[in-house]
N, C-alpha and C positions, 0 to 999 in steps of 0.2 A: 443595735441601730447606729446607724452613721449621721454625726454630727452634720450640721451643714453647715455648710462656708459661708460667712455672710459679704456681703457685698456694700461699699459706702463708696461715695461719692465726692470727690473734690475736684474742682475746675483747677486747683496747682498746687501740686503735691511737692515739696523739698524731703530728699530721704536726706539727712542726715541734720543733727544740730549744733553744729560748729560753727566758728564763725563766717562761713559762709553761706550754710543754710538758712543763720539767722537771722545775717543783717539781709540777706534776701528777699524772705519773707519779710521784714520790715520795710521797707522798701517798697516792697510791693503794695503791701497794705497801705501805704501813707500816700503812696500815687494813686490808688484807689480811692482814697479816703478826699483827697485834694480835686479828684474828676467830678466826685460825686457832689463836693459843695458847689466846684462852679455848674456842675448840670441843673443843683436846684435854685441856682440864678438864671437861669433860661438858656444857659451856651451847653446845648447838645445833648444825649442823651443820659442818664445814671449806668451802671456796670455794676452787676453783684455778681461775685465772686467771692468761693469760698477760697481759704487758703490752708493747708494742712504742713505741720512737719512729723516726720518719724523720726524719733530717736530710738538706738537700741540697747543707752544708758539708763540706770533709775533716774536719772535727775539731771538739769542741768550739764555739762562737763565732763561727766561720770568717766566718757571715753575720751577725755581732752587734752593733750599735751603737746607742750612746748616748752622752750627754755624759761623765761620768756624777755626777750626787749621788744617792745611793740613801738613800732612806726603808727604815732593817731594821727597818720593824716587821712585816712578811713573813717575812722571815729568821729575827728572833727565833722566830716561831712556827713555822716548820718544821721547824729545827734547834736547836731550845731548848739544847739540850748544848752545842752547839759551834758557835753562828752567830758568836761573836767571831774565830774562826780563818777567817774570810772573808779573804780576799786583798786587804782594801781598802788604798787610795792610806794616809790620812787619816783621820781626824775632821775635820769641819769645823772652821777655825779663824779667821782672821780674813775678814769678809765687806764689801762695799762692792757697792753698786748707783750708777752713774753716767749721766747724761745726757751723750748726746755731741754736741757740735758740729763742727764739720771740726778744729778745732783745738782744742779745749779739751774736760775731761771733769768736769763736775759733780757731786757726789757729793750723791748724797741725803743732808738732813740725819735721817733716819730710814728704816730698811730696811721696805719694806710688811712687811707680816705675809706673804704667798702667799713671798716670796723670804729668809725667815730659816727656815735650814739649821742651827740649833742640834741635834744631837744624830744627824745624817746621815753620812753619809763619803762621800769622792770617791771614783772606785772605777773599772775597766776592766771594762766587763761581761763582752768576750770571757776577763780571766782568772776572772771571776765564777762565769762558765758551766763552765770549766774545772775549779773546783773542785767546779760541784755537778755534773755528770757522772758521776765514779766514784761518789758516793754514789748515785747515782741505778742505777747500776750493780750496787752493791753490795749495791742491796736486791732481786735479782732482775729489774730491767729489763732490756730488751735495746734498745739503744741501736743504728741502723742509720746508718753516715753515706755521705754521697756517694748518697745515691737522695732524689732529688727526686719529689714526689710529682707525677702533671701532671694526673688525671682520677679526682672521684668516680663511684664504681661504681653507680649508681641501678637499685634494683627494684620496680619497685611503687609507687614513690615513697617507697621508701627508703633510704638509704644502707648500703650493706651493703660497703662496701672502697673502698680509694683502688688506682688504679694509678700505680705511677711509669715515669717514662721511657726508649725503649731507649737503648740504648747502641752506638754503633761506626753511625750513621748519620752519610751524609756531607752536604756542603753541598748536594748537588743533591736529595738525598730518596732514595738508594741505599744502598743496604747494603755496609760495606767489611764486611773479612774479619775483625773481632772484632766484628761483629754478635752484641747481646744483646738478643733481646726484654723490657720495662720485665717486674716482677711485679705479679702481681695479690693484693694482701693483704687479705682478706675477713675484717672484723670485726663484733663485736656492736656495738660505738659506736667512731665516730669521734672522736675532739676534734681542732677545727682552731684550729693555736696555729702558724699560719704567717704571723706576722707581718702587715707594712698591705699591703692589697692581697693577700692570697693567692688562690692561682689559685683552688683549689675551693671560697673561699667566693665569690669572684666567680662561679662557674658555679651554684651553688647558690642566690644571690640571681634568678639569671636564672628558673632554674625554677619557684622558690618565695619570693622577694618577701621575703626578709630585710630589707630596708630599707622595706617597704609601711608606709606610716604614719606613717614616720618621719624626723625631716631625713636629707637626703646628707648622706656625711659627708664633712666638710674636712680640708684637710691643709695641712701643713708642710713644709720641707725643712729640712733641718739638714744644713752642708754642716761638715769640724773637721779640722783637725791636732792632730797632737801633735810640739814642740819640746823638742828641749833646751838650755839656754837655761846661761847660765854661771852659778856657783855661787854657790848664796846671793841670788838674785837675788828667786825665789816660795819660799813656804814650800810644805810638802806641806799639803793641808787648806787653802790660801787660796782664796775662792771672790768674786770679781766676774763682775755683771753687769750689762748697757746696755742702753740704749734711744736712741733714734734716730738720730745718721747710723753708718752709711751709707746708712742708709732712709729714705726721705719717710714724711711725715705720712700718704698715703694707702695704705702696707703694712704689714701684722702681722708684727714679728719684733721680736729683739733678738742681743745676743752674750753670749758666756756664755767664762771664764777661770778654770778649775781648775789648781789648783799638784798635781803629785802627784810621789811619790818618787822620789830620783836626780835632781834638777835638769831634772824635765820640767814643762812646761806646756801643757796643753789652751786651742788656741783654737778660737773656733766660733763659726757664726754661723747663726741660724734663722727662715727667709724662710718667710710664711704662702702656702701656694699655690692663695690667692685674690685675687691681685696683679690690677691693672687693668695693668698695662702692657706690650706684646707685648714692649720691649726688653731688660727687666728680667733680670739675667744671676746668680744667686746665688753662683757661684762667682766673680766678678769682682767681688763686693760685698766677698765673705771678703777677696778681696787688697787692696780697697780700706781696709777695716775697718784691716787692719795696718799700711797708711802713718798711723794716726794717730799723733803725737807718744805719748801717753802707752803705748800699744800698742807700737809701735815700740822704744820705751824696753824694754821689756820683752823682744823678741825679739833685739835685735841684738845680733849675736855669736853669735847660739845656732844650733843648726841641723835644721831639721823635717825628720822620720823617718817618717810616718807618717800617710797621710789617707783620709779614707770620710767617704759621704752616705750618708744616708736620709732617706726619708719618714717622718712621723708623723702618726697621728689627733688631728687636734685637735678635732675636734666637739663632746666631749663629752658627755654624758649624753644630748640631744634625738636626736645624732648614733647612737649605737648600736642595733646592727643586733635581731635577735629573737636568743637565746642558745643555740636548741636546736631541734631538728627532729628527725623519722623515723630515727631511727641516729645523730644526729651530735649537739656541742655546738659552740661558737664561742669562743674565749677570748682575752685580751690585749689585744695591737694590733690584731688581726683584727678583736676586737669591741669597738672603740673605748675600750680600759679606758687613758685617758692623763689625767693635770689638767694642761692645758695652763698653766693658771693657775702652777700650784708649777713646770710643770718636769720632771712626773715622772709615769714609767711603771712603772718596772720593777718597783715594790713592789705596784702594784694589775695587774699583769701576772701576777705568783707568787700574790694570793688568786684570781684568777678561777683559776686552775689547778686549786687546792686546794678550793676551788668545786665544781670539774667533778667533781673524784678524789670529794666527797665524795656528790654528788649518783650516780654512777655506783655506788660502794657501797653505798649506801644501796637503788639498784635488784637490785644484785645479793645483798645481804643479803634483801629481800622477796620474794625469789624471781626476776628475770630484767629484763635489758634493755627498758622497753617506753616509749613516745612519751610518756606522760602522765606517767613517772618520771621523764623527759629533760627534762619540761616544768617540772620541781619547780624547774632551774637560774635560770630568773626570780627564784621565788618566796627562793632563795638569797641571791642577785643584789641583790634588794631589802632584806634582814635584812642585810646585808651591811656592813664598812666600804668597800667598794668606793659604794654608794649614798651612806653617808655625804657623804662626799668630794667624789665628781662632783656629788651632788643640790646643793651648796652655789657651786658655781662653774658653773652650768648654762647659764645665757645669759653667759656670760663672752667666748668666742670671736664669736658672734652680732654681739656690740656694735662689734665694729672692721670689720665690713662700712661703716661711717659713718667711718672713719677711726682716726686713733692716739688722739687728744683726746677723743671719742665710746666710747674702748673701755677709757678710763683713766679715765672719767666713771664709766663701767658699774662697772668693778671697786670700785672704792671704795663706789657703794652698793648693791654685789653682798654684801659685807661686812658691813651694816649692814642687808640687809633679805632673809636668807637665802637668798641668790642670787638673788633678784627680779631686783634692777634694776627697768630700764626695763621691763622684760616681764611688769610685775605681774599681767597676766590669765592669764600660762601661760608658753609658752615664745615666745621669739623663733624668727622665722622665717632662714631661710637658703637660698644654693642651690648646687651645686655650683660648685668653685673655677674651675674651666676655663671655667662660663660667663659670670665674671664678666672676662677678658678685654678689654681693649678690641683694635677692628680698627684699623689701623695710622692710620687717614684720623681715626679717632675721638680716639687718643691725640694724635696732633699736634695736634688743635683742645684739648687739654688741656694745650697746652704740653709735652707729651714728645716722643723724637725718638730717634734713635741716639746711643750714647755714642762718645764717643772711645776708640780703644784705647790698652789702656793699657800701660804697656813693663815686662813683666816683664824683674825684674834676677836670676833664679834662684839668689836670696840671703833676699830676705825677701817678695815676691814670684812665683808660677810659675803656669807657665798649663796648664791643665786635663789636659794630656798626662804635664806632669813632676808632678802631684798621681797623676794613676791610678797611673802608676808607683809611687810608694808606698806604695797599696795594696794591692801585690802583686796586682793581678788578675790572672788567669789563665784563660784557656777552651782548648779544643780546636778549634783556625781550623776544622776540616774536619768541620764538622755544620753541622746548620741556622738559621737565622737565629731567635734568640730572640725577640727584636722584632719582631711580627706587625705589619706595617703594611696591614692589610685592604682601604682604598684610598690605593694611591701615587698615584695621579694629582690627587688631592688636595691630595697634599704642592706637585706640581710649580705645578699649575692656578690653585688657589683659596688656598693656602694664603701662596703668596710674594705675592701681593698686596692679601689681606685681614691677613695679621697678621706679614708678612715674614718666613716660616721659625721660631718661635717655639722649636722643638723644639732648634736650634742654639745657644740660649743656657740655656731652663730646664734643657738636662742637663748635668750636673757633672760627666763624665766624653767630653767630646769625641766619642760616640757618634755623632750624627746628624748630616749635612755634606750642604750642596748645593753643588752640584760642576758646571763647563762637560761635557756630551756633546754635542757636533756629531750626533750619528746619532742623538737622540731629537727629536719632535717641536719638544717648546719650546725643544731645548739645553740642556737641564740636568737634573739627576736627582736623588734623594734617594740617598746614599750612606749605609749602614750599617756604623759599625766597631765590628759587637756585641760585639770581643773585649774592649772597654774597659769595659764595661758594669761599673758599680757594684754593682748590684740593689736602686738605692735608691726603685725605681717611678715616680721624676716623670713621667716619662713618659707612662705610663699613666693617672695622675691629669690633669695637666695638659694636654695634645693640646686644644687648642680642637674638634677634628672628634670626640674620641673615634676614631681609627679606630687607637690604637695598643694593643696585645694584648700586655704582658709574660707570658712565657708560660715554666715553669724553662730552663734548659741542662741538657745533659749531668749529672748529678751530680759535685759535685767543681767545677765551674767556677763563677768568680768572685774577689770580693776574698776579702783575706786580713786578717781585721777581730782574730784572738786576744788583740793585745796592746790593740788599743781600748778 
């Protein structure tokens, strides 16, 4: 007998619980909550409305990472009463920007303007989330966790519900015996606040051209631990950050070093994933990063607890997708709201939220849900400090497609000519980071090549297996392969000899392995060990072929990101 699908009902549905799902839905609730006391003073009529979020974490954060220096001037306004009772590390406190050479680290005689942190705090987003949860809770949301959203519900060409995914399927595509059909949650408006790369806005651009007109948008990877390090070593609130090795002149990144409470220290390092070089390994750069003498200095004796990648929108402003459609909205990371310039997300991640809550009340005060009220989100978007912001650092990322020199040219008279730059007739152009790759034959005639391996001493050093393990990842072996590899043959054929396996180093989590099989044609195969998975999407961004499909787990599976 076949299960049935059940069907539930929310007038606004948030798929994702980050900080811009959150303060979304809170928002929404509390503009609700505020209509209804003046209606029952006699000004107009009550509005109920249910509000829902999906998460596809166990808890809180689960899937939440960041460095973190958070800008609260989001927070201030959400929680005016009580955004100081946030759970942050720190205030900023002492700060230094350094040039690094393999062996020395130079300190800017002056902190740009984009990287002074005066009035910010270092902070854990997963306990971030943590605290604004109940409150979000406690204004009548209903917060759903462990269901992963996997498929908008389109009618008509409109979005009318997300379904999420079943449950108790096995790796072969059969049904064990706590087979659960996903639900199907049919709403008035969606808002997708499901992080970079979310699945239904990736299926939603396909149908309907979110991106038409506008650059692809680029990414990052931010690969970080967290150490504890012996006492008295970082203060809580100390913030360094670098520029150059362990990176060439020809890739966008830097590293980044937050002191926060109890004698921990955040390190991290954040690779642009629009690198020209098939060898180029991020997480062998982090380990590299920490044999620096000054670096080192800092770690030894201490001992790391704790690590997670993710991807990030670095686009910026050209980068971002359309913000609203036939039932839905877009917000966050999803819809490129990051200044990659500062550093920072998660404060223009909570107004696009509050964006959304506000533009969705605003329809539902006028009388009802409709496409051209959904459309007012731009016109928000644009009144907005989120515009502010990005409008001013807008060709910022664009300019290091020419290099590090070329993109440190740009910022400075990005600064002095209201994000112009170079691009004084408009915007600069860009293109997707995957096609900027080079093919294996191409990079060696650039002087690149294979690296040496390097010997982790699983002290201040570890290699990709003993980092997952600290982030508590976890899946269910016995379901189906998360990582849609669309064509493997690909992998085996074209892929080992135009850009030598590319996928075995960009992922930061020891995922994808090609492997000797005597019984396949070429003798070898692409091995997938999805239970490793981070869910940090390089993957999917980066694939030179595109044929790779991150697509959720099971609900509940993945790392365990709360105390990041």
């Amino acid at each position: 007998m076949t299960a049935e699908r059940e069907t539930l009902e929310m007038d606004v549905l948030f798929v994702g619980a980050g900080p811009a799902g959150l303060a979304g839905a809170y928002r929404l609730a509390k503009r609700i909550e505020e209509h209804n006391e003046r209606a029952a003073g006699g000004e107009g009529e009550p509005l109920e409305v249910t509000i829902g979020v999906l998460e596809k974490g166990k808890e809180p954060g689960a899937h939440a990472l960041s460095g973190a220096v958070v800008d609260p001037a989001a927070l201030r306004d959400l929680f005016p009463d009580d955004w100081e009772s946030a759970p942050f590390e720190a205030p900023v406190g002492e700060e230094a920007v350094w040039w690094l050479t393999e062996k020395r680290a130079l300190p800017f005689p002056v902190i740009p303007p984009p990287l002074r942190n005066h009035g910010n705090y270092v902070a854990s987003l997963g306990r971030l989330l943590k605290w604004m949860a109940p409150k979000v809770e406690d204004a009548g949301v209903d917060v759903f966790y462990e269901f992963a959203a996997t498929e908008a519900i389109v009618e008509g060409g409109r979005v009318v519900g997300v379904r999420t995914g079943d449950r108790g399927v096995a790796h072969d595509g059969s049904k064990k015996a706590n087979y659960e059909p996903g639900i199907d949650i049919r709403t008035r408006v969606a808002v997708l606040s499901e992080g970079v790369r979310g699945t239904l806005v990736k299926q939603l651009d396909r149908r309907l051209g979110l991106w038409s007109g506008r650059n692809p948008q680029v990414y990052a990877l931010g690969v970080k631990e967290i150490w504890e390090v012996p006492p008295g070593r970082v203060a809580p609130g100390q913030v360094i950050h670098t520029l150059g090795w362990p990176l060439d002149q020809r890739t966008f990144g830097g590293s980044f070093l937050y002191g926060m409470r109890d004698d921990q220290l955040v390190v991290g390092l954040v690779v642009g994933l629009d690198y020209r070089d098939p060898w180029l390994d991020p997480h062998r750069e982090l380990q590299r990063l920490k044999t620096h003498p000054r670096i080192r200095a800092l770690l030894e004796g201490g001992r790391m607890t704790f690590y997670g990648a993710k991807a990030l929108p670095e686009g910026g402003w050209w980068s971002m997708p359309r913000s609203w459609g036939d039932g839905f909205l877009v917000i966050g990371d999803s819809a490129g709201h990051l200044n990659s310039q500062r550093l920072k997300g998660i404060h223009l991640a909570m107004r696009s939220g509050m964006l959304a809550a506000d533009t969705i009340y605003d329809a539902l005060a006028a009388g009802g849900i409709t496409e051209g009220r959904l459309a007012r989100m731009e016109e928000r978007i644009e009144a907005s400090p989120i515009r502010d912001e990005l409008w001013a650092v807008r060709n910022f990322h664009q300019a290091f497609d020419h290099g590090a020199l070329a993109g440190m040219l740009q910022a400075g008279l990005g600064m002095v000519t209201g994000g112009r730059g170079f691009g004084l007739l408009g915007r600069l152009p860009t293109e997707p980071g995957h096609a900027r790759m080079l093919t294996r034959h191409a990079a060696m005639g650039h002087g690149l090549g294979p690296r040496e391996p390097l010997a982790y001493d699983g002290q201040l050093t570890f290699d990709k297996l003993a980092d997952v393990y600290h982030s508590a990842t976890a899946h269910e072996e016995d379901q189906p392969v998360h990582l849609v590899v669309t064509d493997p043959d690909v992998c085996v054929d074209r892929c080992t000899f135009e850009y030598a396996n590319p996928c075995q180093r960009f992922c930061p989590a020891h995922v994808y392995e090609m492997i000797d099989d005597p019984g396949s044609p070429a003798g070898r195969r692409l091995q997938i060990n999805f239970s490793n998975c981070v869910h940090c999407k390089t993957c999917d961004v980066m694939d030179p072929y595109q044929v790779i499909d991150w697509v959720p787990p099971e609900g509940g599976g993945g790392p365990s990101y709360s105390r990041m």
